[in-house]
DONU-986057 format. One record per residue (C-alpha): residue in three letters; x, y, z. Coordinates in steps of 0.02 Angstrom, whole numbers, plus 32768, in hexadecimal, padded with zeros to 4 digits. Each point is the difference from the previous one (the first is absolute). Example, Ala and Ser with C-alpha at 12.3 -4.5 7.8 and 13.67 -1.06 7.14 Angstrom:
REM residues 2
ALA82677F1F8186SER804580AC7FDF
This chain:
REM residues 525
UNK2519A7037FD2UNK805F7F767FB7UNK7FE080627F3FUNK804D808C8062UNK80977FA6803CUNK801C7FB77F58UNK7FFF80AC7FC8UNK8094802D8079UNK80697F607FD5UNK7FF080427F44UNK801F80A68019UNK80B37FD68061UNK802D7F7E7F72UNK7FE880947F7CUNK8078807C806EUNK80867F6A8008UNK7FEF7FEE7F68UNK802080C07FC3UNK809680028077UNK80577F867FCEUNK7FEB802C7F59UNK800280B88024UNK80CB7FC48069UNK803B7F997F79UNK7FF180697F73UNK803680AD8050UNK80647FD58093UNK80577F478013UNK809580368065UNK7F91802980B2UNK7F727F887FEAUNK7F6D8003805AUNK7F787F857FFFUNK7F3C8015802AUNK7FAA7F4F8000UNK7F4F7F9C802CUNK7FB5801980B2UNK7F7C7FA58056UNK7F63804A8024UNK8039809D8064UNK7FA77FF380C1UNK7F8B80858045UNK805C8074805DUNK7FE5802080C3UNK7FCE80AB8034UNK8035800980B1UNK800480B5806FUNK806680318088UNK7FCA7FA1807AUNK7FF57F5C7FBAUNK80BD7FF87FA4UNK8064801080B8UNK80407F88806FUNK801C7F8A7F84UNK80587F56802AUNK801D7FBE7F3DUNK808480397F91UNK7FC380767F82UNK805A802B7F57UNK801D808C7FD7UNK8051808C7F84UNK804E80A18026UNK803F806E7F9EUNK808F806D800AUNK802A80B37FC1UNK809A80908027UNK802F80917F9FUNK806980578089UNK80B27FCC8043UNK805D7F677FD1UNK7F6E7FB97FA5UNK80577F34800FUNK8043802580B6UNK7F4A802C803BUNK7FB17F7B7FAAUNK808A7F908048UNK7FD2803880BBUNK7F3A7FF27FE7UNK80107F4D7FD8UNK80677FE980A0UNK7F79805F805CUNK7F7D7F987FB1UNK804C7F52801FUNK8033802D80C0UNK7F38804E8028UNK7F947F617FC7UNK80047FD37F3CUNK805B7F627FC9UNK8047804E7F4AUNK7FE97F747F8CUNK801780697F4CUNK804080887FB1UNK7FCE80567F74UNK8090804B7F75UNK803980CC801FUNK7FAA80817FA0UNK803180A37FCFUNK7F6780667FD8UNK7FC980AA7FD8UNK7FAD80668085UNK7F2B80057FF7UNK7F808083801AUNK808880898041UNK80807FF17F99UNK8082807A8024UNK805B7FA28077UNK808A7F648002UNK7FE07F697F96UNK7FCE7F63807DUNK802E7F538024UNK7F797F82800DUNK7FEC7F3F802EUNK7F9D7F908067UNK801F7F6D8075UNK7F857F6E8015UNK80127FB1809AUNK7F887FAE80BAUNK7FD480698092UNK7F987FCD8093UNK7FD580B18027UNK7F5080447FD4UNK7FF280757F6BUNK7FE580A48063UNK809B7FC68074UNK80707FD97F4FUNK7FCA80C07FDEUNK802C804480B9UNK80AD7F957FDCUNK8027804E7F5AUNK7FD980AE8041UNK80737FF68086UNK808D7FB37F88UNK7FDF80A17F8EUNK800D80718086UNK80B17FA3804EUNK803D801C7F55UNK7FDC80A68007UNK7F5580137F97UNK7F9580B28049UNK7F8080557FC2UNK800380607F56UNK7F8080037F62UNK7FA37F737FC0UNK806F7FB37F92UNK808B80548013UNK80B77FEF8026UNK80177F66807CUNK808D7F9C8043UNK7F8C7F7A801EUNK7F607FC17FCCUNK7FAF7F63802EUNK7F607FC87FC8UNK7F8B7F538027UNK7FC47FC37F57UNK7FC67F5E8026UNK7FD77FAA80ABUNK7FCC7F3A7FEBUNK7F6C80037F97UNK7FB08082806DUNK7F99809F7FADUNK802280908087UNK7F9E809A8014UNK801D8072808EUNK801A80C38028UNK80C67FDB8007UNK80327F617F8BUNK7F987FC97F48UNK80547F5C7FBEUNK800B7FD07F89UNK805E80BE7FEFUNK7F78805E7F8DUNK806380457F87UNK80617F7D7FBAUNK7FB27FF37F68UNK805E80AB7FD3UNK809E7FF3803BUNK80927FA37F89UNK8083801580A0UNK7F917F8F8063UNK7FA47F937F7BUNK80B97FBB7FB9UNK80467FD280BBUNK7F657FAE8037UNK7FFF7FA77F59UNK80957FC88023UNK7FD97F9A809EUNK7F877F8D7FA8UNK800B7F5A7F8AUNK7FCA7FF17F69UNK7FC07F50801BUNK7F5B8037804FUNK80197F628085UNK801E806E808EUNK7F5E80138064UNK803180A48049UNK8032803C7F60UNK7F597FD07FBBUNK7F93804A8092UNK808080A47FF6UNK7FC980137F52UNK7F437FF8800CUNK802E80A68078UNK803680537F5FUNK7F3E800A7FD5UNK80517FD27F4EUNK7FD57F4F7F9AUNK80B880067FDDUNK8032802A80A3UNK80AB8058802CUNK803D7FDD7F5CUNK7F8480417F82UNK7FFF80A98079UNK80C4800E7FE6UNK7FF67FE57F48UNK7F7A808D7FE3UNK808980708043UNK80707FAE7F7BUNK80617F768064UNK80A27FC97FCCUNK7FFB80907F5DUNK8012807F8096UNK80917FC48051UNK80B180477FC3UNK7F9880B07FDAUNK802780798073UNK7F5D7FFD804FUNK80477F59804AUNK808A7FAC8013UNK80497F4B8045UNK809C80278050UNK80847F978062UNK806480628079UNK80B27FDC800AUNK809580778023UNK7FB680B68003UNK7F917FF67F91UNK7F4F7FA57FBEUNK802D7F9F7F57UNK7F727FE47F91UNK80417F6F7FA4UNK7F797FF67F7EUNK806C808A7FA5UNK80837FAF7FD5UNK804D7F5D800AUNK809E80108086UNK80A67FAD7FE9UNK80547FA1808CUNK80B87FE17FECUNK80457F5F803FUNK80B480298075UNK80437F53803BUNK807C7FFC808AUNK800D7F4F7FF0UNK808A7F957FC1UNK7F887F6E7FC1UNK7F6D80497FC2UNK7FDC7FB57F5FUNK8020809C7F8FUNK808180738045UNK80367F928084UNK80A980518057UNK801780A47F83UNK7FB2808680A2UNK80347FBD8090UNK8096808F800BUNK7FA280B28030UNK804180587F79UNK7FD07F7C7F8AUNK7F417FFD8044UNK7FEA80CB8012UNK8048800A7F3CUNK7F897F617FC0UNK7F79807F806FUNK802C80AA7FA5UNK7FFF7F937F56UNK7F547FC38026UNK7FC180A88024UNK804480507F71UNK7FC27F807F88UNK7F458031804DUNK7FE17F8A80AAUNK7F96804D806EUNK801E7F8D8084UNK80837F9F8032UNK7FF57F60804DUNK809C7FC68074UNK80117F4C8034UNK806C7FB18068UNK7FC37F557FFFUNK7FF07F907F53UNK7F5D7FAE7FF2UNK802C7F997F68UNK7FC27F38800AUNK806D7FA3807CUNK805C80A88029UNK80647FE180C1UNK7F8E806E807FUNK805B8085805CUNK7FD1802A80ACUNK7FD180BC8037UNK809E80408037UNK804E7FBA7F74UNK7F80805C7F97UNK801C80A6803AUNK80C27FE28003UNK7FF380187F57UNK7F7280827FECUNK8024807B805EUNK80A180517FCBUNK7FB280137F59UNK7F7C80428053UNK8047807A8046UNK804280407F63UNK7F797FFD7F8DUNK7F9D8069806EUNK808880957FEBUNK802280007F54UNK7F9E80927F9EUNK7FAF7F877F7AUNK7F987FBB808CUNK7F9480A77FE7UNK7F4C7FE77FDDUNK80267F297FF1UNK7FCC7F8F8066UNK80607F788067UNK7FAE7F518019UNK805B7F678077UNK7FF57F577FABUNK7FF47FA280B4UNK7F8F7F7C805BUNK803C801D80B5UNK7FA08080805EUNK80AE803B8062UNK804E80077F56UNK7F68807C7FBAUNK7FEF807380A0UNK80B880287FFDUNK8003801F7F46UNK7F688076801CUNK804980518084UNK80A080227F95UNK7F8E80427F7CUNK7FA67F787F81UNK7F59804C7FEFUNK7FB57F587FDAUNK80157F3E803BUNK7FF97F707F59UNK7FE97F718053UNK7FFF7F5D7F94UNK7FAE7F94807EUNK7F58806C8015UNK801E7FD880B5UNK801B7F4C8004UNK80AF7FF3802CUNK7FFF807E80A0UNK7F5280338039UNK8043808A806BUNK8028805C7F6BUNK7F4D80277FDDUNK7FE7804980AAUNK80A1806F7FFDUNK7FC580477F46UNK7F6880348054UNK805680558082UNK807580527F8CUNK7F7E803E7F90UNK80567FD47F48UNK7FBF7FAF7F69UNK80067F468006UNK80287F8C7F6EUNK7FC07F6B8018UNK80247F677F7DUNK7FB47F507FD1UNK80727F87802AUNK7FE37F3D8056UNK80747FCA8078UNK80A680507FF6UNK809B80097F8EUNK80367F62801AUNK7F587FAC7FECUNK7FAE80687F85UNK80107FB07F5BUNK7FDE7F498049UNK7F737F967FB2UNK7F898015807FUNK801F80D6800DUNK7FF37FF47F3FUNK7F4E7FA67FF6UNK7F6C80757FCCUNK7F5D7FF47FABUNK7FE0809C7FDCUNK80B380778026UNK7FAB80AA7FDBUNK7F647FC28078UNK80667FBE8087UNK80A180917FFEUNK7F52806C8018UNK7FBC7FAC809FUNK80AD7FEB803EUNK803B80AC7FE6UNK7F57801D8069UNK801A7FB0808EUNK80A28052800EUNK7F9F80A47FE9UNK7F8B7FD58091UNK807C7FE0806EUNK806080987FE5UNK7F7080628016UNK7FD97FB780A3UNK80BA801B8041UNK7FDA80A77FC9UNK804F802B7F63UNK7F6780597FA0UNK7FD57FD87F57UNK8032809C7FC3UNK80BB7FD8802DUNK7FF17F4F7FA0UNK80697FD57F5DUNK7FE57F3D7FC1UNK80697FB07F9BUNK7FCE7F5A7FAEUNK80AF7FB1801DUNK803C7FF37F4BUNK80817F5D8010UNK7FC67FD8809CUNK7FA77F72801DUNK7FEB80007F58UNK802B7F957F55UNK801B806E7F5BUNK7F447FC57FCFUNK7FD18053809BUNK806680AE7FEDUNK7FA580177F69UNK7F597FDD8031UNK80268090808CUNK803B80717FA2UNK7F767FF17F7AUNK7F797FE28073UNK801380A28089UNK7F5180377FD7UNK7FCA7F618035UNK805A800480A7UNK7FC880A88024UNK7F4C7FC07FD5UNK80117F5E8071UNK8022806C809CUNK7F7B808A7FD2UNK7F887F638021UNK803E800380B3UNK803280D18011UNK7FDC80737F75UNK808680718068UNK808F7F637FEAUNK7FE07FF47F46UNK804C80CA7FEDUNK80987FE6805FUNK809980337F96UNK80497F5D7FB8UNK80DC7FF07FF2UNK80207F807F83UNK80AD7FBF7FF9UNK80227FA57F6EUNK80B0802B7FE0UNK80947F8F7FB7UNK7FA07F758058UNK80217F3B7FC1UNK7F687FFB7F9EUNK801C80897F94UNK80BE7FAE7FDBUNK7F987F527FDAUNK7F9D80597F7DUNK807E805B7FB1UNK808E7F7F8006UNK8063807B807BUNK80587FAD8081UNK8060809B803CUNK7F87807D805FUNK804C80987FB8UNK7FD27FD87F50UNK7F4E7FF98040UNK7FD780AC7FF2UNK7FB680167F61UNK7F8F7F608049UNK7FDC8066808DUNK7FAB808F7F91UNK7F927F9A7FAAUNK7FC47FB080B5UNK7FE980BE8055UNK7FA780387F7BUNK7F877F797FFBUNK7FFB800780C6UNK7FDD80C07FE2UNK7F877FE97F80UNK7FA87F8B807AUNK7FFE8062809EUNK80AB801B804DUNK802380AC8057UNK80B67FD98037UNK807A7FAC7FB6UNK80957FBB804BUNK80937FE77F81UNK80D27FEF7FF9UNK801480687F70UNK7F9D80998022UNK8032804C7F51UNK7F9B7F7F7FB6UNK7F607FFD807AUNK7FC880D67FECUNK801C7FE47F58UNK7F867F708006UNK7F958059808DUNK7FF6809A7F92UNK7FB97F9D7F6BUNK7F917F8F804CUNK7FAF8093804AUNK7FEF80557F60UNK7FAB7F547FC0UNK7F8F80298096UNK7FC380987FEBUNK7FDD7FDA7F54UNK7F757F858023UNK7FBD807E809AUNK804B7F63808DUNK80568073807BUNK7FD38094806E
């Protein structure tokens, strides 16, 4: 027994190993991370009768699957289904595109999974989910065939389930890429999760979950159009492994630190917008509110004094077409009125912190999220005490984190997550460049914790800031352009999908390149 266990421990190392490797040398910009596991526990068989009436929360994964209707809206209304009929949601797995499987002539799918507690017995879950595929408006038709709906058990607690209507762990999902990359998604790749390790030794694989995704290829798979990781915003599903996307920086501020007073006139801030576009943004990010160090805070109202008029405009000029439009704000009254006026997406540079509520009201408007590393708040940010770290790529990671948790339990799912590590925030130059240079190892700290986290698109905003002027000898922002370039690029080069820059011109050139330099050494999708 114990030569056997050794055997197991071994076995897991060598599949760690061979990720890691397999990640690092084909695919650094969406890391994911297999890793040692303890002895994996003997599964329970259990029947029917023995799994109901249970008093304990169980774990458990679900996973989710539509290829009819408003693919997002559905999705959208299962989880509310879910969360009001017993299960506690406590993760999310990212959004996949994927091709259909066995009948194939049909609409291409979406496919996740949530991770989450229920108190209900395993044959109850079932009766639940049938009844929330039915309200959606699931019926009969052919075995795997078209569906608004499908929603599966895949794991229940570290129970083995065998009955006429329910097998679990789900029997074929050895086979099947649309489920294997969701569920992979809702594990760590620390291996000191208990559940995690029992859920495994249900694989009936040494290498559990993860050595059973990468013999379907793993992380080589994804971008292909067998599968995709998409991020829905606007109308459409953006698979950001593509191509690195350009965020253009519109202040409406008269103190901001770089273009401080030139857009606070309309016309001045919808012709900075249509000069933004045409140099190649793809999204354009409208604040109202400077968040430079020691920058006067202004209060909601005051906020959307100056927001919305501009709002208003950008929204109806024909440039807009196809772009995005992102709200630089921290208030949650401030983001559900821009979103209501038409920003597809809320950048908030507080992850939360500043105004909790906003977290709640981006779940309930279903947008993408941006949530960024910051300690304490403008006026605090860059004192000694916010600027004190051991290890900055280590600790952005587990902060960033625990900002992810909590948006996923207000409800924002991780597949509407963008982090930003908070380039000049909280930050000394030493700092900014250790971020920027060390992505990979951010995305690898939180893959420890949620495999899922460490894919989540990252926004890097380097541009014109302080540090780049300190290196260069610039002290006015504008000339720190060409600065700004050279820190994308490496930013890029390191993992960045968005970029968020002032001279847009300057950024898609730098976008286009660096993803050239990419595909040349096989590290995007």
């Amino acid at each position: 027994m114990l030569l056997h266990a050794k055997e197991s421990v071994r076995k897991m190392h060598s599949v760690a190993k061979n990720y890691f490797v397999s990640d690092l040398t084909h695919h650094p910009r969406s890391l994911t991370r297999a890793s040692r596991y303890a002895v994996p526990f003997k599964a329970r068989l259990f029947t029917q009768c023995s799994l109901e009436g249970r008093s304990v929360d169980q774990e458990i994964v679900i996973a989710m699957g539509s290829n009819v209707g408003d693919r997002v809206s559905t999705f959208d209304r299962a989880l509310q289904l879910i969360k009001s009929s017993g299960v506690n949601i406590t993760r999310h797995a990212c959004l996949y595109e994927t091709a259909p499987a066995y009948v194939t002539d049909q609409p291409r799918f979406l496919n996740s999974a949530i991770r989450g507690t229920t108190r209900l017995g395993p044959h109850e879950l079932l009766k639940m989910l049938k009844e929330i595929e039915k309200d959606i408006g699931r019926t009969g038709g052919i075995r795997y065939g078209p569906r608004p709906i499908d929603l599966d058990i895949l794991l229940y607690g570290n129970s083995q389930i065998n009955s006429e209507t329910l097998i679990v762990p789900h029997e074929r999902i050895h086979e099947r890429s649309f489920v294997l990359a969701p569920l992979v998604d809702l594990l760590g790749a620390s291996g000191d999760d208990g559940i995690e390790t029992s859920w495994h030794s249900l694989s009936k694989c040494s290498g559990g979950f993860f050595e059973l995704w990468n013999k379907l290829g793993g992380e080589s798979i994804i971008g292909t159009e067998s599968i995709k990781r998409v991020l829905p915003v606007g109308d459409r599903l953006l698979d950001w492994c593509e191509r690195t996307l350009v965020m253009g920086v519109l202040n409406l501020t008269p103190d901001s630190f770089s273009d401080g007073g030139k857009f606070q006139q309309v016309e001045a801030a919808i012709s900075q917008a249509k000069l933004l576009i045409s140099e190649g943004a793809d999204i354009i990010d409208i604040g109202a509110q400077s968040t430079r160090p020691f920058a006067k805070r202004l209060s909601p109202n005051e906020e959307l004094e100056r927001l919305v008029p501009v709002l208003d405009e950008i929204t109806k000029i024909p440039e807009m077409e196809g772009k995005l439009l992102s709200v630089d704000t921290f208030y949650a009254e401030v983001a559900s009125e821009a979103v209501k006026r038409g920003a597809h997406m809320i950048n908030d540079v507080s992850g939360g912190q500043l105004d909790p509520r906003i977290l709640k009201v981006a779940a309930e408007l279903g947008v993408p999220y941006v949530a960024m590393h910051m300690r304490g708040d403008p006026s605090t940010m860059q004192s000694e005490q916010n600027l004190q770290y051991d290890n900055v790529c280590k600790e952005v990671a587990l902060e960033l984190y625990t900002q992810v948790r909590e948006a996923e339990l207000s409800g924002i799912p991780l597949w509407r997550l963008v982090l930003d590590p908070g380039i000049g925030f909280s930050k000394n130059s030493g700092h900014n460049l250790e971020v920027i240079m060390g992505l990979e190892s951010i995305r690898r700290e939180m893959g420890k914790m949620s495999i899922g986290a460490s894919h989540v698109p990252i926004l890097l905003g380097p541009s014109r800031k302080r540090f780049l002027g300190e290196i260069c000898n610039r002290a006015n922002p504008v000339e720190r352009d060409v600065a700004t370039v050279a820190a994308v690029t490496a930013g890029i080069l390191n993992g960045a999908n968005i970029v968020r820059v002032h001279n847009a011109g300057y950024g898609a050139d730098a976008a286009k390149v660096s993803d050239a330099l990419c595909k040349g050494r096989s590290c995007k999708n």
